[in-house]
Every structure is written in structure tokens, then in C-alpha cells.
OpenMM code with the backbone's topology and positions (N, CA, C; nanometers):
from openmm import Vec3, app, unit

residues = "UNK UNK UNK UNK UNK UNK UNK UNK UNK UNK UNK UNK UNK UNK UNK UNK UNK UNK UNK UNK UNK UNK UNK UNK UNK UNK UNK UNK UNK UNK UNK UNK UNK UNK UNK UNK UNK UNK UNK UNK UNK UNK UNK UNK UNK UNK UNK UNK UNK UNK UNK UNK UNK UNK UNK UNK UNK UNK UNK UNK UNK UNK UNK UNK UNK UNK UNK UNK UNK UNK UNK UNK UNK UNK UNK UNK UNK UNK UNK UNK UNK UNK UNK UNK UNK UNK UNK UNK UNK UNK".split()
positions = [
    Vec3(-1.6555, 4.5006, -5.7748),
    Vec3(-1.6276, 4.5820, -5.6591),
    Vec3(-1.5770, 4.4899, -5.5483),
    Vec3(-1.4592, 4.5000, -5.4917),
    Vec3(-1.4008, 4.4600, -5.3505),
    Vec3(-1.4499, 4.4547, -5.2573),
    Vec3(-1.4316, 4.4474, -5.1466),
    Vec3(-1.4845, 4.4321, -4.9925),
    Vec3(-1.3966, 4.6028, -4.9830),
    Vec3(-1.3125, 4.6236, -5.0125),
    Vec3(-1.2981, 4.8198, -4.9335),
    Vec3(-1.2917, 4.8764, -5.0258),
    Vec3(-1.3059, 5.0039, -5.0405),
    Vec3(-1.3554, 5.1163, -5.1201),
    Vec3(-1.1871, 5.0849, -5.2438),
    Vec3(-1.2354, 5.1412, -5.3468),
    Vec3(-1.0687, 5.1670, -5.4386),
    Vec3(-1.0266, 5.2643, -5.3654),
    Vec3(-0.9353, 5.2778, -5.4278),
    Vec3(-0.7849, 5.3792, -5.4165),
    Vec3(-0.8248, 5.4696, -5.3699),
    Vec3(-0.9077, 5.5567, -5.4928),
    Vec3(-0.9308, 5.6774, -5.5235),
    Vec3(-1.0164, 5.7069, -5.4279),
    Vec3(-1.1131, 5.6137, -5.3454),
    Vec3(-1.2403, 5.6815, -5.2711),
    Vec3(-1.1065, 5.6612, -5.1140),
    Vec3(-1.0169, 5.5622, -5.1090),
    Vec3(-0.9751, 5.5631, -4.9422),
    Vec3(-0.8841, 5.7055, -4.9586),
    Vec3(-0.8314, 5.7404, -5.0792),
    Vec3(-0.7351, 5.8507, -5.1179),
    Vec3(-0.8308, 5.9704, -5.0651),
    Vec3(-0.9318, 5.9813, -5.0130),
    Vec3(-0.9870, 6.1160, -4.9904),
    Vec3(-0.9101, 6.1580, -4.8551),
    Vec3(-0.9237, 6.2392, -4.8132),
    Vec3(-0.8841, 6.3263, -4.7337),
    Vec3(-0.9874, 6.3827, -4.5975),
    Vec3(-1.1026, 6.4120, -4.7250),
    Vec3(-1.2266, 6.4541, -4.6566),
    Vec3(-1.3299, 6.4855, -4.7864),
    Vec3(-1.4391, 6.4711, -4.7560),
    Vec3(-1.5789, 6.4966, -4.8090),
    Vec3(-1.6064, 6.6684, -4.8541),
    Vec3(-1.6074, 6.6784, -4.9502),
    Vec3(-1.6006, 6.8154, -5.0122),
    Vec3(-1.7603, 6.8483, -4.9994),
    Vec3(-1.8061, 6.9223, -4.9581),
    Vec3(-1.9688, 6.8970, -4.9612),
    Vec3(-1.9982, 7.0519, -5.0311),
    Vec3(-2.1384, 7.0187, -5.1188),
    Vec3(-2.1699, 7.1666, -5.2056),
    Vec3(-2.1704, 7.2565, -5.1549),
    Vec3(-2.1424, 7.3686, -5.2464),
    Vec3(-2.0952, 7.5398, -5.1602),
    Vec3(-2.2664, 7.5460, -5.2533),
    Vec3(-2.3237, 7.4996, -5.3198),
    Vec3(-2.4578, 7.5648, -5.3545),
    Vec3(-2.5781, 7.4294, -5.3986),
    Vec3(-2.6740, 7.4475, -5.3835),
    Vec3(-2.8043, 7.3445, -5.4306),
    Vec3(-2.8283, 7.3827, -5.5925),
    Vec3(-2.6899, 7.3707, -5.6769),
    Vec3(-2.7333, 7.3867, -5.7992),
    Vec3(-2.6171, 7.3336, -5.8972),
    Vec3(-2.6763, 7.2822, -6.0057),
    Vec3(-2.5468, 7.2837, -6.1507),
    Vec3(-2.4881, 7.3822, -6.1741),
    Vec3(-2.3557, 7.3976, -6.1465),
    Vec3(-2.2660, 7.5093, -6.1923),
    Vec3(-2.2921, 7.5170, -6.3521),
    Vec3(-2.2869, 7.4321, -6.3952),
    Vec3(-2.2927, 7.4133, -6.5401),
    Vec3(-2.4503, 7.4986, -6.6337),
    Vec3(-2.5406, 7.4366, -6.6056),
    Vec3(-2.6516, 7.4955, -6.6071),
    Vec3(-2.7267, 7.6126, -6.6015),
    Vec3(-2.6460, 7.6726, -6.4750),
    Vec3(-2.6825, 7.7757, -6.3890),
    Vec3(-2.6014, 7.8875, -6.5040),
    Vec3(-2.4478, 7.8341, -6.5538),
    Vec3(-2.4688, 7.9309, -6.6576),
    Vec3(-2.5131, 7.9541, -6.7733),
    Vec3(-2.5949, 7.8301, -6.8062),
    Vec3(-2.6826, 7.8308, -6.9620),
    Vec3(-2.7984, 7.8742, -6.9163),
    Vec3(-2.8172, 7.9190, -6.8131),
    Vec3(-2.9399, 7.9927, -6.7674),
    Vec3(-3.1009, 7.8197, -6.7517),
    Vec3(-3.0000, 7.7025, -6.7686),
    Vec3(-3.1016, 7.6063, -6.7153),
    Vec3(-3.1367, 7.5521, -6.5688),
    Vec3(-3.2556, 7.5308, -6.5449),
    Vec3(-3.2660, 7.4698, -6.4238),
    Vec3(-3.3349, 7.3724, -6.4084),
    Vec3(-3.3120, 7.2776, -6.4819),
    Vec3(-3.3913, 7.1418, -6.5105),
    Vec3(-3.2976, 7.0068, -6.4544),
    Vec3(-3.2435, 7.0337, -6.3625),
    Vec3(-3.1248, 6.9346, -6.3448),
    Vec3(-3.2333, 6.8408, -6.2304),
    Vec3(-3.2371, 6.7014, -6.2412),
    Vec3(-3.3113, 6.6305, -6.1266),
    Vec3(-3.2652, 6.6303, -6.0054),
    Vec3(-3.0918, 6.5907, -6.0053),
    Vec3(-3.0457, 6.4994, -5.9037),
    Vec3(-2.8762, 6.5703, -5.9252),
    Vec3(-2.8094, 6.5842, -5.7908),
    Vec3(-2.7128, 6.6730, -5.8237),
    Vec3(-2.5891, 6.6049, -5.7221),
    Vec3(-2.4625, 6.5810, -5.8075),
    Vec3(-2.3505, 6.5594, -5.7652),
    Vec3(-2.2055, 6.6386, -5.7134),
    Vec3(-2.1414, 6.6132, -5.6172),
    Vec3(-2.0467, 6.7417, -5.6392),
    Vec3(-1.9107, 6.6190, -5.6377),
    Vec3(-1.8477, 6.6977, -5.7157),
    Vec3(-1.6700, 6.6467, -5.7198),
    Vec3(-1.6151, 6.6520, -5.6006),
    Vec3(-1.5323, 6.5674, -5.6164),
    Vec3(-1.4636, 6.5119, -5.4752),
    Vec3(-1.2957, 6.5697, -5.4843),
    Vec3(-1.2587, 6.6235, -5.6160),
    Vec3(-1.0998, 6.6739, -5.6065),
    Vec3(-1.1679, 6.8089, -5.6675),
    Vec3(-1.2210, 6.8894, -5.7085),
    Vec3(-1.2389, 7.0317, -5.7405),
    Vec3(-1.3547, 7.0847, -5.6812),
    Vec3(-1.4618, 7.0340, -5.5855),
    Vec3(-1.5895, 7.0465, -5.5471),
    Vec3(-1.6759, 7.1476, -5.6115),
    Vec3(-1.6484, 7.1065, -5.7628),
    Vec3(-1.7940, 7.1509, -5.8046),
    Vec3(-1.8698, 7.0632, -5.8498),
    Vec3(-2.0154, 7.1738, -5.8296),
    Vec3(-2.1257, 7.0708, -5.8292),
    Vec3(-2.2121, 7.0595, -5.9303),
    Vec3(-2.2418, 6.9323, -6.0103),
    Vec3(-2.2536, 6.9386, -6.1684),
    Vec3(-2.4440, 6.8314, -6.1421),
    Vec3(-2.5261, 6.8246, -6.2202),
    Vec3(-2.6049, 6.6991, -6.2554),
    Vec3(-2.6022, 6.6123, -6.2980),
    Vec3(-2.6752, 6.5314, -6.2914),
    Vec3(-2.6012, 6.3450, -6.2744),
    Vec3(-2.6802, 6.3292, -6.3795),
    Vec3(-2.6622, 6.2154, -6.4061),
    Vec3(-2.7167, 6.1204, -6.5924),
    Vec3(-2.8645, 6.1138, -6.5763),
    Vec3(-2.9523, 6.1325, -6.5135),
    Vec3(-3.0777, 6.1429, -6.5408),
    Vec3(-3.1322, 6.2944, -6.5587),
    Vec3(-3.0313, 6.3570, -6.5564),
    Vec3(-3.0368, 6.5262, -6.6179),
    Vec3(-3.0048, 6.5305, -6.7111),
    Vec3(-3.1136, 6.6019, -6.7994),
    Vec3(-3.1121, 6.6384, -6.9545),
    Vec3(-2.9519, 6.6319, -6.9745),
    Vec3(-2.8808, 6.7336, -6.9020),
    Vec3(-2.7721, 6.7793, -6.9650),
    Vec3(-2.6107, 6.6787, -6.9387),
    Vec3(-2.6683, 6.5925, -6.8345),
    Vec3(-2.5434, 6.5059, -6.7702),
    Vec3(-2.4330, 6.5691, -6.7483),
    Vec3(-2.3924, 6.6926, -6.6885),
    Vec3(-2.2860, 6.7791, -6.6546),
    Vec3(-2.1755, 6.7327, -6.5655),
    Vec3(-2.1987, 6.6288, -6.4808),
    Vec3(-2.1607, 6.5438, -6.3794),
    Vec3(-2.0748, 6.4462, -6.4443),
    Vec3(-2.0820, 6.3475, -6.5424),
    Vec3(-2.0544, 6.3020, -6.5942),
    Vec3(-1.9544, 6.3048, -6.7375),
    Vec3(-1.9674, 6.4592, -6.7553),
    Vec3(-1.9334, 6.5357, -6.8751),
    Vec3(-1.7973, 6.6385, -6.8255),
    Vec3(-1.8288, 6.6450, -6.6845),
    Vec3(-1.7053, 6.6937, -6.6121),
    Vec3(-1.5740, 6.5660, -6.6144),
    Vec3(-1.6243, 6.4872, -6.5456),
    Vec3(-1.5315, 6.3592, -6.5702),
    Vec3(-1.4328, 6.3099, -6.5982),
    Vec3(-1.5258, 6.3196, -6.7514),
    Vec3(-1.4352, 6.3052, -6.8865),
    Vec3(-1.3625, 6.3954, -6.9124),
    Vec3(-1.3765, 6.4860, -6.9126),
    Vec3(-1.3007, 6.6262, -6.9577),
    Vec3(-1.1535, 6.6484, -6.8312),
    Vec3(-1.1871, 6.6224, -6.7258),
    Vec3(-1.0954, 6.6330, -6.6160),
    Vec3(-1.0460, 6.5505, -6.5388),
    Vec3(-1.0798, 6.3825, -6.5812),
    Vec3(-1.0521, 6.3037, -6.4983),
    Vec3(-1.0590, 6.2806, -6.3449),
    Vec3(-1.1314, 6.3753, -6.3244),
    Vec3(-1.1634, 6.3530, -6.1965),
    Vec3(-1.2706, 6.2635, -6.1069),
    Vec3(-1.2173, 6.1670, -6.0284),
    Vec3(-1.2864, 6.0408, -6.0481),
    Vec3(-1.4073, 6.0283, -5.9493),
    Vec3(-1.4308, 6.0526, -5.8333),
    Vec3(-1.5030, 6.0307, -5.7179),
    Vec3(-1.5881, 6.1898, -5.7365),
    Vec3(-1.6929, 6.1203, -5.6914),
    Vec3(-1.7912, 6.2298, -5.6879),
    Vec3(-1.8843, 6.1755, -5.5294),
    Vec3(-1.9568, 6.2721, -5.4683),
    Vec3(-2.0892, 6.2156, -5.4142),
    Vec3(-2.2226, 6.2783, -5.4030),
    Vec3(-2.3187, 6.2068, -5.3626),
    Vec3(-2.4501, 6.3025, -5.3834),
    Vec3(-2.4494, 6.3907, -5.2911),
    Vec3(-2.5030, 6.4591, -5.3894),
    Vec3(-2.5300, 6.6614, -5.3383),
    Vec3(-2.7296, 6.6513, -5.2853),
    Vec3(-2.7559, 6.5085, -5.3116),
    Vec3(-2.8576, 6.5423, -5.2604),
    Vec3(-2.8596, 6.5094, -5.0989),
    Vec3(-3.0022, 6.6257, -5.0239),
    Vec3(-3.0044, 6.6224, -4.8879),
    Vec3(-3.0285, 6.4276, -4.8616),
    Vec3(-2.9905, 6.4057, -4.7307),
    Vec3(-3.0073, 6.2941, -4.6936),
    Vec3(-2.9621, 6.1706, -4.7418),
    Vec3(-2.8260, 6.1716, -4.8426),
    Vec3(-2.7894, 6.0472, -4.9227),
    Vec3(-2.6474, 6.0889, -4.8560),
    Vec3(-2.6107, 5.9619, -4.7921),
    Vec3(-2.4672, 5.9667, -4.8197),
    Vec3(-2.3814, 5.8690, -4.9218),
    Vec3(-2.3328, 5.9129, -5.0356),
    Vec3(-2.2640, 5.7768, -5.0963),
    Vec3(-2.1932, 5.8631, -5.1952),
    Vec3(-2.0656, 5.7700, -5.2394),
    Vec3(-1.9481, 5.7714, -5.3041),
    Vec3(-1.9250, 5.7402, -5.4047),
    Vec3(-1.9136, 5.7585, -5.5499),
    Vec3(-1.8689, 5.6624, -5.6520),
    Vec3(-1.7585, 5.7292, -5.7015),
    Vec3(-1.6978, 5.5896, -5.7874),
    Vec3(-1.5706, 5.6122, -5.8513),
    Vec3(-1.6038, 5.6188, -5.9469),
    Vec3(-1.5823, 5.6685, -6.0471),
    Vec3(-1.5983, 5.6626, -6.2162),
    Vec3(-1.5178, 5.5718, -6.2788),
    Vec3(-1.3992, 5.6004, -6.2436),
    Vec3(-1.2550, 5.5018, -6.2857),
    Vec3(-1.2960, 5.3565, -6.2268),
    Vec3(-1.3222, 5.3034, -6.1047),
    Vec3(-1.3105, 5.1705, -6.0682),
    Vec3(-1.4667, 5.1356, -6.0361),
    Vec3(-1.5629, 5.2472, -6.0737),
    Vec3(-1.6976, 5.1755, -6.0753),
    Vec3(-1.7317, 5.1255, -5.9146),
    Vec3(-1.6857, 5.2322, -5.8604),
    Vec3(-1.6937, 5.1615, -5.7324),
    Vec3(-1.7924, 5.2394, -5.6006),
    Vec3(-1.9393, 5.2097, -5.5505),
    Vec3(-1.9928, 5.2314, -5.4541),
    Vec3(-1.9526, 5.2328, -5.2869),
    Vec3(-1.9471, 5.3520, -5.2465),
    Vec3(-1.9613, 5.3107, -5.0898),
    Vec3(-2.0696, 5.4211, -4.9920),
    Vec3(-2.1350, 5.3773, -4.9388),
    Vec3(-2.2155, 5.4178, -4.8563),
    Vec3(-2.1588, 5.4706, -4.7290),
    Vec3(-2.1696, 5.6072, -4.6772),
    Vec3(-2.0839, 5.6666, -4.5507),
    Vec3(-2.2083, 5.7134, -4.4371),
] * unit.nanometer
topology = app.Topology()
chain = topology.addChain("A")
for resn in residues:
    res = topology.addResidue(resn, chain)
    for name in ("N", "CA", "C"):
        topology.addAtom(name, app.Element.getBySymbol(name[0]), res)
């Protein structure tokens, strides 16, 4: 990781923040076991992160390339890239 954010995190625009406190994903398998919850930063939906049974967050990703995500949880602000592995704290 660099001294400034990659591409993809200065490429934002603005901070997409959750339209809900839940896994889109989940919510339609009728689960609610998700720990810790992320939302996308180019489609803002909001999926569970790798310490959830189901890793939906991560599983979005791959499937869509979509790289920057941040936490959906209250009181965290931070950024990652998937593509450049890259942290920033806002």
C-alpha cells in the first residue's frame, strides 16, 4: 500500500452509504446471520463481509468487479479496494 489511496478509492465521487442495516443477499434466502456488513461503493448494495457464514460481500466482487466497498457498520469509517488491497481510513 502507498502513501495515497489507489485509483479506484481517489476515483470516488462520493461515499454511497446503506439504504438498509442488512444483506441484500441474505435477506432474500430468508437469512439473518450476517456479523458485519459492507456496502459497494459503484452499485451501493449492501452485502456481508468474510466473517459471515455466507461472505456475500466478497462474492459480489467477484461476480461484478466492483472494487471499493466500505463499512456499513455504525461508527467505522474505512475504505478498501479489493483490486489494489488497499486501506484508507475517512
Amino acid at each position: 500500500m502507498g502513501d495515497s489511496p489507489c485509483k479506484h478509492i481517489r476515483g470516488l465521487d462520493k461515499i454511497l452509504q446503506p439504504k438498509a442495516y442488512e444483506c441484500e443477499e441474505c435477506v432474500k434466502n430468508g437469512k439473518h446471520d450476517w456479523l458485519h456488513l459492507r456496502t459497494c461503493q459503484t452499485c451501493g448494495g449492501t452485502f456481508c463481509c468474510d466473517n459471515s457464514p455466507s461472505k456475500h460481500m466478497t462474492a459480489h466482487f467477484h461476480a461484478t468487479g466492483h472494487p471499493v466497498i466500505i463499512s456499513a457498520e455504525p461508527g467505522e469509517q474505512w475504505l478498501w479496494c479489493y483490486l489494489d488491497e488497499d486501506f484508507v481510513e475517512y
